[in-house]
N, C-alpha and C positions, 0 to 999 in steps of 0.2 A: 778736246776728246769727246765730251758728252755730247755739243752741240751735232759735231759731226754724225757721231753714232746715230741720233736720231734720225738726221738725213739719211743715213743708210738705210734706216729701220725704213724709214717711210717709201724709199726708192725701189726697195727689194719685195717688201709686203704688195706692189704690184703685178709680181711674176705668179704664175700660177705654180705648184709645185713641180711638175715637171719640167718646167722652166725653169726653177733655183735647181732643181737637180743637173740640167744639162749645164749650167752656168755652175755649177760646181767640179765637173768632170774638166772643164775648160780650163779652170784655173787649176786644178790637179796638172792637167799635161802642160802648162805652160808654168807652175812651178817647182814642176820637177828638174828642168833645166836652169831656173834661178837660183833655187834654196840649194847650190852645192853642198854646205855641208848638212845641211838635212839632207839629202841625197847618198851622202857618203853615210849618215848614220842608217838610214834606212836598208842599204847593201849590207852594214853590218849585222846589223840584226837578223836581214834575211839567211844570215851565215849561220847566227847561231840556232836559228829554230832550223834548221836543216833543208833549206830550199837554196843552194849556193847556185847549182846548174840553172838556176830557172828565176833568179834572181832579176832580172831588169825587166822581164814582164809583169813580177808580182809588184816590185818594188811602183812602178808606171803607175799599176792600177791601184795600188797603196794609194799616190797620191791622188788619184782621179777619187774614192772613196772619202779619203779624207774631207778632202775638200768640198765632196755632196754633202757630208756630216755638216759641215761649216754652216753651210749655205741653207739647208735642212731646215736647219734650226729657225729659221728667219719666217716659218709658216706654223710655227707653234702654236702661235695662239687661234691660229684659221680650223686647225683639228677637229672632227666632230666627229658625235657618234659616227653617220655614215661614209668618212673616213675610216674610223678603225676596220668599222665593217667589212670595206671593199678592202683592203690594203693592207690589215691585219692580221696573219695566220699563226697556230701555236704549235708546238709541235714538245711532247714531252717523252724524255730522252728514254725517263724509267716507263715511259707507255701508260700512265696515269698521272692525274691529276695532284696537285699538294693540297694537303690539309688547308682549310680557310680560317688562318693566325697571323701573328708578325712576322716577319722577317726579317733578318739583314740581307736584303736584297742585293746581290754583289754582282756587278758586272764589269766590263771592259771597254776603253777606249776602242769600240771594233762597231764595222757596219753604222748603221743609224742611232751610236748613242745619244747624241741630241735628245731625241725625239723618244729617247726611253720612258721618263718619268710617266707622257702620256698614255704612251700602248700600255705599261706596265699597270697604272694606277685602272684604266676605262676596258683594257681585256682580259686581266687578270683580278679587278675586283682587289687592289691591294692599295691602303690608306697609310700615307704619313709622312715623309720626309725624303728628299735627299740631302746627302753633304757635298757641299761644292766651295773651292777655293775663296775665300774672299779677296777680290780686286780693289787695289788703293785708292784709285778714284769712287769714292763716296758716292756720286749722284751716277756713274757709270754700273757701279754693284747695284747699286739697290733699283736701276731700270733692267738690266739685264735678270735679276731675281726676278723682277714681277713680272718679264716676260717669257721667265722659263715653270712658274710655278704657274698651278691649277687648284680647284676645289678640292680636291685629295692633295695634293704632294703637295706643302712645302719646302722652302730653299732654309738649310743653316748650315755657316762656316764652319770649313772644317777646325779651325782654331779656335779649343774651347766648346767644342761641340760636345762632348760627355754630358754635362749636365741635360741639354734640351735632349739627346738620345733616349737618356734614361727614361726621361720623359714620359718620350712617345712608347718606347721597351713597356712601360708600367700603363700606358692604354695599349697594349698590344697592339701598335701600330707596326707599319715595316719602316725600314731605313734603307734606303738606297743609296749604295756608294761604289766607287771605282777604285778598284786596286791592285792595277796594273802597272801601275806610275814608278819610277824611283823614289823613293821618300830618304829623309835627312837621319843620319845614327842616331840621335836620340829620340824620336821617333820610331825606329826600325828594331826588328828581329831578323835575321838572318835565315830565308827558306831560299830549299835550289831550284830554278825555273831552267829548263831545258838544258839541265847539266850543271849550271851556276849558281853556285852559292850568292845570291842576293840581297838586298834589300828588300825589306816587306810593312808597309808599316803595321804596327803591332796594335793600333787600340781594339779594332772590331774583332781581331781573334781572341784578346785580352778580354772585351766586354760577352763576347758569345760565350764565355766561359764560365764567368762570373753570375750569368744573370740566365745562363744555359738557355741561351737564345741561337734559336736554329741561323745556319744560311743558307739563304737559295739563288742558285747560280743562274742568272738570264742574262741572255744576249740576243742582240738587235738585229738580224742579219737582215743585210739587204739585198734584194731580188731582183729579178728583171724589173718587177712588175709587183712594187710592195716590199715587204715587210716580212720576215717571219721570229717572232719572239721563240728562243731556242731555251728550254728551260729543262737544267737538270734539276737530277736526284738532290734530296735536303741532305744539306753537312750539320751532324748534330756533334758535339762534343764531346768525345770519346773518354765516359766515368771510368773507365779502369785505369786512365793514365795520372801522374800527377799534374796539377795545375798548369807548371810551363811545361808540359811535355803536348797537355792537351790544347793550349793554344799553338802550339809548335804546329802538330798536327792538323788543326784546323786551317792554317795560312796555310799548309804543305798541301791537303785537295784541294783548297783554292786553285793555288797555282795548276794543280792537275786538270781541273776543268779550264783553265788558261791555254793549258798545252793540248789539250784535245781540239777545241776550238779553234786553235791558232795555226794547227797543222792540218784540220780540214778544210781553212779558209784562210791561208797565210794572207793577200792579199786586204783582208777587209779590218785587219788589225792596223793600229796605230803607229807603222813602222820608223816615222821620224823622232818616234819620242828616244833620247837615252835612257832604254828601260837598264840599263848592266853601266849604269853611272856609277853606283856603288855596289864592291862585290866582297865578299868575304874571305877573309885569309886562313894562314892553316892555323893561326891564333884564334880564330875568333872574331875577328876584328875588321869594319869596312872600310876597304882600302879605295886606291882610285879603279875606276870600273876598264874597261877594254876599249873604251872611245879612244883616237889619238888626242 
């Protein structure tokens, strides 16, 4: 696996970026007809966020998206300042700027997440971390880490990651993390995304709480031609409620800035993932989700 990865690394780091983008749109439209039932998940989801009529044209360019995301990534470390410059624009929802402090910087499987940490760390002026899955292959995690981290951002798993959080939380740094995903019940809180009671996992609305550490919502959109980082309004943690009521709350405009995003750009969201893997019953309780 490693060896190969390299080859790849080294095969692809030839393309200019508009080259890995077009070679990513290629492999979007040719496996959309492979990955059947990522194909069949992706219809479903387009069901649930409310695009059924118009479903095989989103779903197409889901994959064609996706797949630039993929490929994307493979020109990370070529990034430079005049990079962000040309290809980088901001655009702020509440029509001003945020405070310059930490974050838990929370975004989505949507448009150019790859390529987040950099715009986010070199346009936004924001220092500290992302959390990202740790992969079993030993020498495969730790080349893919050093290929996605930078002078600002480093990589740490998400398992067991509290401790280095706090960390960065007590240098006011930001954390960046995605939480769009299905996560496992012990793990999870139970918030509703586009009608469904979900899965959510709970530490960062748990930790936002605890340590009354703001979120801020950015997202990657991608352009004809660039980039544009979409950055709401700060979710601060709402004192008048009690503790789980206030992390309740906080994972619930998460998911709001999830659904606004997601229904003005259905297409650039991550629709092969089983996001409704696990959904909540009238107990309480995560049952099996609406996949067959």
């Amino acid at each position: 696996m490693y060896p190969l990865l390299r080859v790849v690394y080294a095969i692809l780091n030839l393309f200019s970026f508009s080259g890995l983008q077009r070679l990513g749109r290629i492999l979007g439209s040719t496996m959309y007809y492979i990955l059947k039932s990522r194909r069949e998940v992706a219809y479903k989801n387009c069901e649930v966020i409310g695009f059924k009529d118009d479903a095989k044209r989103i779903v197409k360019s889901s994959f064609k998206h996706t797949f630039s995301a993929y490929m994307e990534s493979f020109y990370s470390k070529r990034i430079d300042q005049k990079f962000i410059d040309e290809m980088v624009e901001v655009e702020h929802i509440s029509g001003k700027p945020f405070e310059e402090r930490g974050y838990f910087m929370v975004s989505a499987h949507f448009g150019g997440w790859e390529l987040a940490p950099y715009f986010m760390t070199k346009k936004l002026c924001l220092k500290g971390a992302a959390v990202a899955r740790k992969i079993k292959d030993k020498k495969v995690d730790e080349f893919l880490i050093k290929q996605r981290a930078n002078s600002d951002m480093e990589y740490i798993h998400h398992r067991g990651a509290t401790d280095c959080i706090k960390e960065h939380i007590n240098k006011n740094h930001s954390i960046g993390v995605l939480l769009d995903h299905s996560s496992m019940a012990k793990d999870s809180m139970i918030v509703p995304l586009f009608g469904i009671d979900t899965s959510f996992i709970k530490g960062i609305p748990l930790l936002s709480v605890r340590r009354d550490y703001p979120i801020l919502p950015i997202f990657v959109l991608r352009k004809d031609h660039g980039f544009k980082l979409i950055v709401y309004p700060v979710i601060m943690p709402n004192k008048t409620l009690k503790p789980k009521e206030r992390a309740f709350d906080v994972a619930k405009k998460i998911n709001e800035t999830y659904e606004d995003i997601i229904k003005k750009y259905p297409d650039q969201w991550y629709l092969i993932h089983k996001r409704f893997k696990r959904i909540g019953d009238k107990n309480g309780n995560l049952v099996t989700g609406i996949y067959k």
